[in-house]
C-alpha positions as CSV (number, residue, x, y, z in Angstrom):
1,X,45.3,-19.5,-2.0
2,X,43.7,-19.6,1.3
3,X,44.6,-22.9,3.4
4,X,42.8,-25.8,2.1
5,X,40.6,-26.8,4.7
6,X,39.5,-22.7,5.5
7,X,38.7,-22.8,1.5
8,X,36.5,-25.8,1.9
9,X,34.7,-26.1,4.7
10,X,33.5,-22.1,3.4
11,X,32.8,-23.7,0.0
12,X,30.7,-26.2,1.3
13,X,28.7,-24.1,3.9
14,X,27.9,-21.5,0.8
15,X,25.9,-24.8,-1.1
16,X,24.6,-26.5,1.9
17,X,21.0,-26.0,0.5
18,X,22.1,-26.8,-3.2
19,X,18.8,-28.5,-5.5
20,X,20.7,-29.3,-8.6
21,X,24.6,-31.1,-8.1
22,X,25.7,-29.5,-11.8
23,X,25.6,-25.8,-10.4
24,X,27.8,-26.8,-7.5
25,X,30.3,-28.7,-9.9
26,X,30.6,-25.7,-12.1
27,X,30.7,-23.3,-9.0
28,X,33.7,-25.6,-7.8
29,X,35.0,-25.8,-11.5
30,X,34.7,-22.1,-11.2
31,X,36.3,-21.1,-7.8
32,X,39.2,-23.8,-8.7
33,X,40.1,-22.3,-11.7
34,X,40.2,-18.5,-10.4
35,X,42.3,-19.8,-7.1
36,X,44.5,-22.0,-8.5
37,X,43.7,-22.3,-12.3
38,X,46.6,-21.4,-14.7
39,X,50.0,-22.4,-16.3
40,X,51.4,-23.0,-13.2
41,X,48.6,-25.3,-11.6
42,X,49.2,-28.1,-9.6
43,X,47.7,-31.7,-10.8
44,X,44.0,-31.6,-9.1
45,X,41.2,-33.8,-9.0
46,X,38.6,-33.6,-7.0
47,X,35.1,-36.0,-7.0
48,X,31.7,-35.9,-5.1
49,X,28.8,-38.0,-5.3
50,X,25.5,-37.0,-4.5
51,X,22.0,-38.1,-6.1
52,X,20.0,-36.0,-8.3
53,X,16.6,-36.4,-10.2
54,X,16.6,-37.4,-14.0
55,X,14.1,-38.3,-16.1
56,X,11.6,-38.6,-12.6
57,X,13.6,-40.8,-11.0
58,X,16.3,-40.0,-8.5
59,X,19.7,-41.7,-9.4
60,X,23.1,-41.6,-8.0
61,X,26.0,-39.3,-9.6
62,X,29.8,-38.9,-9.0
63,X,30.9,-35.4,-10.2
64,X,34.7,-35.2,-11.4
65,X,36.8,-31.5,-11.2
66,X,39.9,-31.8,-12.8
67,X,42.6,-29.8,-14.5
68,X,43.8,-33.3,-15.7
69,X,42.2,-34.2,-18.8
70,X,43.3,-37.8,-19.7
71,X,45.7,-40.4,-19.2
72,X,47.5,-43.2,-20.6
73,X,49.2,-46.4,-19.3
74,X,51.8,-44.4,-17.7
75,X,49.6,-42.7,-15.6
76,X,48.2,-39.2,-15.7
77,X,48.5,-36.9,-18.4
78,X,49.9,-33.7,-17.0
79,X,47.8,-31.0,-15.5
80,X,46.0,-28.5,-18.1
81,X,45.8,-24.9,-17.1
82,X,42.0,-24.9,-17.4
83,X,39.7,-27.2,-15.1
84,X,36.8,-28.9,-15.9
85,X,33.6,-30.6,-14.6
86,X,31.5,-33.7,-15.7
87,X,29.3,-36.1,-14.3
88,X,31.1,-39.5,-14.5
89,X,28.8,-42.4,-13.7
90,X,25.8,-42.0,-16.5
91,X,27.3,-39.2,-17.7
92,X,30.2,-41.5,-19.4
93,X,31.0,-45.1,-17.8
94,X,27.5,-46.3,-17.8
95,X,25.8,-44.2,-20.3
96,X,25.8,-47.4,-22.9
97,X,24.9,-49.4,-20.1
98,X,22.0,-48.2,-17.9
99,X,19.3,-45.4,-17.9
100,X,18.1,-43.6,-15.1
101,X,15.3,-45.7,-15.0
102,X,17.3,-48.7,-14.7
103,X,20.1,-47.6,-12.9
104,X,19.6,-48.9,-9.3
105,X,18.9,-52.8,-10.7
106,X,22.2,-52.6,-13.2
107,X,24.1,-51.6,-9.8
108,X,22.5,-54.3,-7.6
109,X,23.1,-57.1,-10.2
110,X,26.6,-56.1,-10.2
111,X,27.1,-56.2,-6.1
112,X,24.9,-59.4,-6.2
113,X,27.7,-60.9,-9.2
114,X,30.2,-59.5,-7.0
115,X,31.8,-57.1,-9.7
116,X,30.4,-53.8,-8.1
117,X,30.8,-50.8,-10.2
118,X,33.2,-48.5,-8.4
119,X,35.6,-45.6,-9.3
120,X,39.9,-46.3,-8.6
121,X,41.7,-43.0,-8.6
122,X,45.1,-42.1,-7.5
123,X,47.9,-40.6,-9.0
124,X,49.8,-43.6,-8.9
125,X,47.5,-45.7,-10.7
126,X,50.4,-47.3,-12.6
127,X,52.3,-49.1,-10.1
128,X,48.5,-50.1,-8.7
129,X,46.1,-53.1,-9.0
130,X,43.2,-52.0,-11.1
């Protein structure tokens, strides 16, 4: 694999003009899994947000890449050979909880209770506060 940064920094100057965040997650999805993809994979994650528009209204979204495909109270699960992309915020953690319409007052009304919605990731989640 190239250096990281050289990998990168070409990555993101080949989707400076992107419209919609899902192709560049699967592009990124992609390009990991031919670089580094396989039986013999390191433990990856990697997360962008961005905002798209849904439904006529433009709404935040945090888009998780990750050949790591669940985990448990002891942490990680180990890393798959495949990777995979999904939109995590009302794709999955807030898709019971807020549309797109309604998004931006369910986040402020969270800050305002001082219980913001955020994302905690690390790969020594166990041994950390959550």
């Amino acid at each position: 694999m190239r250096v990281c940064n050289d990998w990168l920094y070409d990555f993101i100057g080949d989707h400076l003009n992107f419209i919609e965040p899902n192709s560049v997650a699967e592009d990124l999805r992609d390009q990991l899994q031919q670089e580094i993809g396989g039986a013999s994979a390191p433990a990856s994650i990697v997360q962008f947000a961005t905002f798209a528009r849904m439904e006529g209204v433009i709404v935040p979204e945090f888009w998780h890449i990750t050949n790591i495909h669940g985990m448990t109270e002891a942490g990680y699960d180990p890393p798959s050979d495949t990777f995979k992309a999904s939109e995590r915020l009302l794709g999955v953690h807030l898709q019971d909880h807020a549309t797109p319409q309604t998004i931006r007052e369910f986040l402020k009304l969270r800050a305002r209770q001082f219980q913001p919605f955020w994302f905690h990731q690390g790969f020594a989640l166990p041994s950390s506060t959550l």
